[in-house]
SESE-358050 format. One record per residue (C-alpha): residue in three letters; x, y, z. Coordinates in steps of 0.001 Angstrom, whole numbers, padded with zeros to 6 digits. Each point is the difference from the previous one (the first is absolute). Example, Ala and Ser with C-alpha at 12.3 -4.5 7.8 and 13.67 -1.06 7.14 Angstrom:
2
<rest = Ala	X = 012300	Y = -004500	Z = 007800>
<rest = Ser	X = 001370	Y = 003440	Z = -000660>
REM end
This chain:
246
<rest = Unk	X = 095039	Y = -065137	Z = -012651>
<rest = Unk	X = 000409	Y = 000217	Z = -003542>
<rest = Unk	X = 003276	Y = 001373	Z = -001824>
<rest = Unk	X = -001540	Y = 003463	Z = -001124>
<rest = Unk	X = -001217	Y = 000956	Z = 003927>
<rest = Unk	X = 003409	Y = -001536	Z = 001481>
<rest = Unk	X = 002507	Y = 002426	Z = -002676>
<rest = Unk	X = -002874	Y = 003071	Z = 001028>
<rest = Unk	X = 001590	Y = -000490	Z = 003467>
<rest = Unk	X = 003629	Y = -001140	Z = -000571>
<rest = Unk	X = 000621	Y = 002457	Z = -002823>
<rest = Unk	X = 003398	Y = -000567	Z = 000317>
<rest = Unk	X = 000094	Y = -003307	Z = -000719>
<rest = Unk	X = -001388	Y = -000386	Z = -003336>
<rest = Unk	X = 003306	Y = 000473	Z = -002142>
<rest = Unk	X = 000553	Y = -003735	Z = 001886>
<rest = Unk	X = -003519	Y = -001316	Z = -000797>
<rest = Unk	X = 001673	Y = -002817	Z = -002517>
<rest = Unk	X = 002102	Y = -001338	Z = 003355>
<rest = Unk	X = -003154	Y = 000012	Z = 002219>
<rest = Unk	X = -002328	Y = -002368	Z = 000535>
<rest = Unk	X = -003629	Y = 000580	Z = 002221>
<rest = Unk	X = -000588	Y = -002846	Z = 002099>
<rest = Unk	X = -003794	Y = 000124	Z = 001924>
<rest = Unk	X = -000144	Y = 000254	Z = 003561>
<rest = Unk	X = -003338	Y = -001604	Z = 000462>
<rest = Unk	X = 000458	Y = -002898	Z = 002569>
<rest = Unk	X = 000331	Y = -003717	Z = -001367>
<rest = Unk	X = -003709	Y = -001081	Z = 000537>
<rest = Unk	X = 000657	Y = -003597	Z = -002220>
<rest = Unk	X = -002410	Y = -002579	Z = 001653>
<rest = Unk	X = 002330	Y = -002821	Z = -001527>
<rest = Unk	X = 001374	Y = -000491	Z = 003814>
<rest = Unk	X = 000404	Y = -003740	Z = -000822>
<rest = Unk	X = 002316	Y = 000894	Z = -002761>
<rest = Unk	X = 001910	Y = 002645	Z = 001902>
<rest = Unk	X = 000113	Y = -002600	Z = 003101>
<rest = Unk	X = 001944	Y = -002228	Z = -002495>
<rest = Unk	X = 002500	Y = 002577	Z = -001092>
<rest = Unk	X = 000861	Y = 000959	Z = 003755>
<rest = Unk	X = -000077	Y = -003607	Z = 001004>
<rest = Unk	X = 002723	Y = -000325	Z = -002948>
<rest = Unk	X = 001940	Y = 002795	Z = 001439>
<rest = Unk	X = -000439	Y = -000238	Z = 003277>
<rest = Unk	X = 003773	Y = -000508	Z = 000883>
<rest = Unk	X = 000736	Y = 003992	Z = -001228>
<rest = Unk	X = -002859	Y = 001785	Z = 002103>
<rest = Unk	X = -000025	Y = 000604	Z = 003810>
<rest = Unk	X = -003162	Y = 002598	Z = 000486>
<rest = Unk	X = -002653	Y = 001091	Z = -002284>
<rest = Unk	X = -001569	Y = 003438	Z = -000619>
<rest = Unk	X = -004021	Y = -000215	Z = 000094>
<rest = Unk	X = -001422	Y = 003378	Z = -001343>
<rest = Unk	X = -002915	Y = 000974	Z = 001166>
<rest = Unk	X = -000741	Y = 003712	Z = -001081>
<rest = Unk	X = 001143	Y = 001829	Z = -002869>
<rest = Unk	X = -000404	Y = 003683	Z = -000263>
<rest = Unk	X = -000353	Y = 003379	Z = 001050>
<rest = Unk	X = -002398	Y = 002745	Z = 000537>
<rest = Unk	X = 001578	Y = 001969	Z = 002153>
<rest = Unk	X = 002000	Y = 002780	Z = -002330>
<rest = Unk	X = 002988	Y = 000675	Z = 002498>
<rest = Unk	X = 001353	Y = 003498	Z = -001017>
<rest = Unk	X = 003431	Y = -001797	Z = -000765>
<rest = Unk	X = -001078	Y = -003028	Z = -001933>
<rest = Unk	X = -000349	Y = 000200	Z = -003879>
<rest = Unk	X = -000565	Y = -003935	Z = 000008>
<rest = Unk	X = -004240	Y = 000221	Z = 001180>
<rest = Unk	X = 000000	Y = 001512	Z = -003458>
<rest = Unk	X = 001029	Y = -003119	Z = -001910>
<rest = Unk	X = -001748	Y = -002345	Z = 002525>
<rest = Unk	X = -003828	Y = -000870	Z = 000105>
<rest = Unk	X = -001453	Y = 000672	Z = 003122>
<rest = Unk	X = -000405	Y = -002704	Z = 003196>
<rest = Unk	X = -001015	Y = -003203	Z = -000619>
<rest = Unk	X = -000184	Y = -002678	Z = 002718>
<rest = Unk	X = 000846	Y = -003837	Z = -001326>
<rest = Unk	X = -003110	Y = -002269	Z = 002155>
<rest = Unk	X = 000894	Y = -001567	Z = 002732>
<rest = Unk	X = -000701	Y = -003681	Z = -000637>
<rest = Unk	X = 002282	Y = 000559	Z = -003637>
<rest = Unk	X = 002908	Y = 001016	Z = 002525>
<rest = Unk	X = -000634	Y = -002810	Z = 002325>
<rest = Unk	X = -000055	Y = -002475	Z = -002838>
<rest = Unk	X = 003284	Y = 001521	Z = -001052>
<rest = Unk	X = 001103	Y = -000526	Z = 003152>
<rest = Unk	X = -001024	Y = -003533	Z = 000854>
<rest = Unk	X = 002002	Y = -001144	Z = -003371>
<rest = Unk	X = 003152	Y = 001535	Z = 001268>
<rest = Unk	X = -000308	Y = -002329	Z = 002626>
<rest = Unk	X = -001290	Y = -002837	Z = -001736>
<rest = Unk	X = 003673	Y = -000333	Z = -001680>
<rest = Unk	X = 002224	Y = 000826	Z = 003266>
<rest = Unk	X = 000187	Y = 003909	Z = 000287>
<rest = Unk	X = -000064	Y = 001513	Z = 003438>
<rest = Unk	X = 000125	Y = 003423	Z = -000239>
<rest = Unk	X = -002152	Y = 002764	Z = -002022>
<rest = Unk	X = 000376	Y = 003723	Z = -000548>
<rest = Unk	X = -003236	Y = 001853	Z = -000015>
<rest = Unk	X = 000520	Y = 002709	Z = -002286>
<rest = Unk	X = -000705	Y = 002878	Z = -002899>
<rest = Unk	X = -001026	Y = 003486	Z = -000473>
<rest = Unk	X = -001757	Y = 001140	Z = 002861>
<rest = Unk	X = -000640	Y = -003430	Z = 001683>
<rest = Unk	X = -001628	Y = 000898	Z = 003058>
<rest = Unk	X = -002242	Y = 001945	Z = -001657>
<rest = Unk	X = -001965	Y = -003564	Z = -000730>
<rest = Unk	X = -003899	Y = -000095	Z = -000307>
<rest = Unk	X = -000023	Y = 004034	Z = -000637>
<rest = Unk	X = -001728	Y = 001512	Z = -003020>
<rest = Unk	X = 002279	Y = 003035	Z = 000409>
<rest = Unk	X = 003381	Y = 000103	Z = 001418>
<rest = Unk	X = -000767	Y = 003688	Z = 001295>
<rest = Unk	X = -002804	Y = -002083	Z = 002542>
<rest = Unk	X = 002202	Y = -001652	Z = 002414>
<rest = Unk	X = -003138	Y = -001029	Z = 002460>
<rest = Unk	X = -001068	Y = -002765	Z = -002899>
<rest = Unk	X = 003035	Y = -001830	Z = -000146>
<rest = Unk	X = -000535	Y = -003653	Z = 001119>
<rest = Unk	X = 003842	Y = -001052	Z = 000371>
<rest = Unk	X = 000147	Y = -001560	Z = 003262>
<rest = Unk	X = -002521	Y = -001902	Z = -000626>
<rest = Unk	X = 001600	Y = -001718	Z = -002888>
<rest = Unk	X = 002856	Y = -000325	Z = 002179>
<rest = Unk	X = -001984	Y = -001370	Z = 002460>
<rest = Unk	X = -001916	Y = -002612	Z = -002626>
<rest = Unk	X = 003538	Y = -001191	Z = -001647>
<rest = Unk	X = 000748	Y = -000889	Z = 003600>
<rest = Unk	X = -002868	Y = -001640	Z = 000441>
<rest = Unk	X = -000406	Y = -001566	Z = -004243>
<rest = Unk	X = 003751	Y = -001042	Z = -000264>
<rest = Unk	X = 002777	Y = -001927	Z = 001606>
<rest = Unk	X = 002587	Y = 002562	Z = -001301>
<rest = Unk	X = 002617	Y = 000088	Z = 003044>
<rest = Unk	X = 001663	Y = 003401	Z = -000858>
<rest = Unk	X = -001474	Y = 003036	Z = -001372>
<rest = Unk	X = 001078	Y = 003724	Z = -000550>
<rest = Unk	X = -001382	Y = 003184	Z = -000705>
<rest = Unk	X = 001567	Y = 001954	Z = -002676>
<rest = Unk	X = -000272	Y = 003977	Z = 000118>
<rest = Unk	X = -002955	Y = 001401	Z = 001956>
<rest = Unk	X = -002252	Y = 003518	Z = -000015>
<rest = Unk	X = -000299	Y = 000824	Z = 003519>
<rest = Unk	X = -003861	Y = 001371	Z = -000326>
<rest = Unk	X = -001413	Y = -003896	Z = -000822>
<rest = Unk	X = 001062	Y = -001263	Z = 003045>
<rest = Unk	X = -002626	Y = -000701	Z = 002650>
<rest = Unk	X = 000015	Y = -001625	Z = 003383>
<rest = Unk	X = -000792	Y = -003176	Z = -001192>
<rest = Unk	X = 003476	Y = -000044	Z = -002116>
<rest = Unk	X = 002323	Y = 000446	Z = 003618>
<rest = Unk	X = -002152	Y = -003178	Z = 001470>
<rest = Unk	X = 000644	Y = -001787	Z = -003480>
<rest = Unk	X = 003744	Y = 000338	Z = 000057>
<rest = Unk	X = 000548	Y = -000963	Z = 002867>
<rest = Unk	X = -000450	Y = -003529	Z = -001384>
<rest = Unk	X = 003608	Y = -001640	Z = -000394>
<rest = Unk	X = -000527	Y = -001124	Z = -003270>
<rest = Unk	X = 000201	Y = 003419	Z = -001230>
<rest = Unk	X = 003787	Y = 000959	Z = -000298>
<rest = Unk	X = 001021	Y = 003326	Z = 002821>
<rest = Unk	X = 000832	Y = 002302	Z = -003207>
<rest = Unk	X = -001908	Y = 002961	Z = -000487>
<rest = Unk	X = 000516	Y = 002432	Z = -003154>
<rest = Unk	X = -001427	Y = 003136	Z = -000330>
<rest = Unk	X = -000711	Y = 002868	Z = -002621>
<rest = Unk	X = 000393	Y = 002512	Z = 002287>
<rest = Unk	X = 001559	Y = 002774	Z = -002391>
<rest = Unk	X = 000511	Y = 002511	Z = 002670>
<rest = Unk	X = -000858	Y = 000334	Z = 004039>
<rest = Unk	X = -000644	Y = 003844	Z = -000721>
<rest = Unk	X = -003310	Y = 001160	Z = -000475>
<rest = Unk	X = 000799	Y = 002865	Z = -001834>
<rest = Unk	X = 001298	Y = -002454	Z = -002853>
<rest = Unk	X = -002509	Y = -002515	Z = 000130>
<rest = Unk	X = -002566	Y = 002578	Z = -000167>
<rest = Unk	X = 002086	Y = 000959	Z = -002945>
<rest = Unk	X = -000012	Y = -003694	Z = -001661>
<rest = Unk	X = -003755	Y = -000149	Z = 000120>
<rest = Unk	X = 000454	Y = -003273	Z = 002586>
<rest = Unk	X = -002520	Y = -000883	Z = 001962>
<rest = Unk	X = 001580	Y = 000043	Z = 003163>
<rest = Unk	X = 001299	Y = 002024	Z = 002718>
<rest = Unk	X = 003013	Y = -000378	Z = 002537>
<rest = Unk	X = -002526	Y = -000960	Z = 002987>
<rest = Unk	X = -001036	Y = -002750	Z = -002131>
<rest = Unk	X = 003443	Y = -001142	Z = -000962>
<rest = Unk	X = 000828	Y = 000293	Z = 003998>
<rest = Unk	X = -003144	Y = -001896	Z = 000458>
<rest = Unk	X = 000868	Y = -002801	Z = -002414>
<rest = Unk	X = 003388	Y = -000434	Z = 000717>
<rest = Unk	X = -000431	Y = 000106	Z = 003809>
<rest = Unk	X = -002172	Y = -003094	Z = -000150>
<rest = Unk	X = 002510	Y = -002058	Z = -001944>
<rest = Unk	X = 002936	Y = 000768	Z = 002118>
<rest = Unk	X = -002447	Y = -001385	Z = 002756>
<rest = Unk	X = -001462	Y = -003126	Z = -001710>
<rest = Unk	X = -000412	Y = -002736	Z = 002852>
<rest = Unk	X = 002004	Y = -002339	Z = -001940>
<rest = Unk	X = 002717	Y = -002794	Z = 001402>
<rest = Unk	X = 002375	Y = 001621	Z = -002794>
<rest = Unk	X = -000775	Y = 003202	Z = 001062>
<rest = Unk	X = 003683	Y = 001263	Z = 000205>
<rest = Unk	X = 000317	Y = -001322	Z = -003979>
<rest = Unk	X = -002546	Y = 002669	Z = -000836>
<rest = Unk	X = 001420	Y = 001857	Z = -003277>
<rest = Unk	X = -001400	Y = 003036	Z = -001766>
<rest = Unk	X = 001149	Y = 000972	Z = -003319>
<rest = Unk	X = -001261	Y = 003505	Z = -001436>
<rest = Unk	X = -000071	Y = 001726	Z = -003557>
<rest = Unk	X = 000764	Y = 003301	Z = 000481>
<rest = Unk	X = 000809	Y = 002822	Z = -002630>
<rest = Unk	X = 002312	Y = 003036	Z = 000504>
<rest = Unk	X = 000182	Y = 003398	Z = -001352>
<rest = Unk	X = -003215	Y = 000206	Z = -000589>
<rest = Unk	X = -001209	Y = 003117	Z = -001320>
<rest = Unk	X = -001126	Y = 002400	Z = 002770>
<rest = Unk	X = 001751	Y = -002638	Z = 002368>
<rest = Unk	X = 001767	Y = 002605	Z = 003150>
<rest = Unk	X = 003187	Y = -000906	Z = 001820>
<rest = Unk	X = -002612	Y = -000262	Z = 002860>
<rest = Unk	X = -001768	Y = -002436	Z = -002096>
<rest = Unk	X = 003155	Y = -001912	Z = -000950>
<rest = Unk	X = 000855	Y = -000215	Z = 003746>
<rest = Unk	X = -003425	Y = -001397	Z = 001454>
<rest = Unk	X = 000373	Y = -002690	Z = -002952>
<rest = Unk	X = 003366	Y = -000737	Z = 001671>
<rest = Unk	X = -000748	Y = -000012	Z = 003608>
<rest = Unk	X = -002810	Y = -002328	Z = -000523>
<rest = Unk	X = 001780	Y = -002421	Z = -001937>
<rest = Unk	X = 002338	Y = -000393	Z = 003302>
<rest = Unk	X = -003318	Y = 000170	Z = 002084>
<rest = Unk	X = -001603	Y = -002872	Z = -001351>
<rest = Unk	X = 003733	Y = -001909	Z = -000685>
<rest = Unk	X = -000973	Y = -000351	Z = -004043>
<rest = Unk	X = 002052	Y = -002596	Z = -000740>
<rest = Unk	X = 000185	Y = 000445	Z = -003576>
<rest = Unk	X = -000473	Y = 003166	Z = -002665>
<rest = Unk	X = -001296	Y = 000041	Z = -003577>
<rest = Unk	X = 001173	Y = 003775	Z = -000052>
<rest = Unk	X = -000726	Y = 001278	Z = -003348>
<rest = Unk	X = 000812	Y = 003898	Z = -000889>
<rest = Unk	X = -002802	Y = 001585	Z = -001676>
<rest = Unk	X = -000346	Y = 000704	Z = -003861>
<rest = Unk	X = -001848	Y = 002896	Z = -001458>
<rest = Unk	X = 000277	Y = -002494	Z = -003358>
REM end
């Protein structure tokens, strides 16, 4: 984004344009691996996990988000660039990844408003089967990517029991509201199956949720099923934000 769009929708922060600095957000796509494998190699001692992105941006114009406006929309990094990543992590000692950016399980979609072209668990399913990585999480998931094929993935040890969520709200009066593209059966749906996994760690199972408060329009009644299905589902952490008309 260049300066002149960025101060058209941060007004407000142009008297401190001399103290700012606009860094890009497109993902590092370098093909010099062999360099970068030196560098970590070097470093090794100071890292314990690494983040892989695989997605960057977002189509899907929440009613509450101002950020799809300064970010391009979806793009999905290939799959054999993320296992090469990957395979040079391990190459030099690492054991664990985070798989991780914008809208991440939104992978292999041309639109993050069509949810029935993502392709994520499958490349879950090929790092499992393309690497030796022995620990990887998930970092924050949309509920509408996930398919069947992503509870049988998981279930694989190697995949770390955390689960987190942008949930937002379990009312569908306020999702409806935030333009997601989800409901409350499908959050019941989703988060039914990962209490339930069929894993040996099964009673490690964690859920972590983003959810925002005081959302405009948002009832007591609204507040309150939000509450009572935190406790029904035993979230185990919050990202509780409280809504900004800024």
């Amino acid at each position: 984004m260049g300066e002149e769009k960025f101060y058209s929708i941060y007004p407000q922060l142009a008297e401190f344009s001399e103290n700012i600095t606009l860094l890009s957000e497109e993902p590092d796509r370098d093909d010099t691996r062999e360099t970068k494998t030196h560098q970590f190699k070097e470093n090794a001692n100071i890292y314990t996990k690494n983040f892989i992105v695989i997605q960057n941006g977002c189509d899907s114009h929440c009613s509450f988000c101002l950020t799809v406006q300064k970010r391009w929309p979806s793009q999905t990094i290939p799959a054999d660039e993320i296992i090469d990543q990957i395979n040079d992590f391990v190459d030099i000692w690492w054991k664990e990844i985070v798989i991780t950016w914008v809208n991440l399980a939104a992978w292999g979609c041309s639109n993050t408003k069509r949810p029935e072209e993502s392709q994520f668990s499958e490349l879950l399913q090929y790092v499992l089967d393309e690497t030796k990585i022995e620990r990887i999480r998930i970092s924050s998931l949309w509920p509408e990517f996930l398919d069947e094929k992503f509870f049988e993935v998981v279930k694989n040890p190697r995949f770390l029991p955390h689960f987190h969520f942008s949930i937002q709200s379990f009312s569908d009066n306020v999702l409806k509201a935030m333009n997601r593209n989800y409901d409350s059966e499908r959050l019941d749906y989703i988060l039914t199956k990962i209490r339930n996994l069929d894993r040996l760690d099964k009673d490690q199972i964690s859920i972590w949720a983003d959810i925002i408060v005081w959302f405009a329009w948002e009832t007591d009644d609204d507040f309150q099923q939000t509450v009572e299905w935190i406790k029904k589902y035993k979230i185990t952490k919050l990202h509780a934000f409280p809504f900004s008309s800024r």
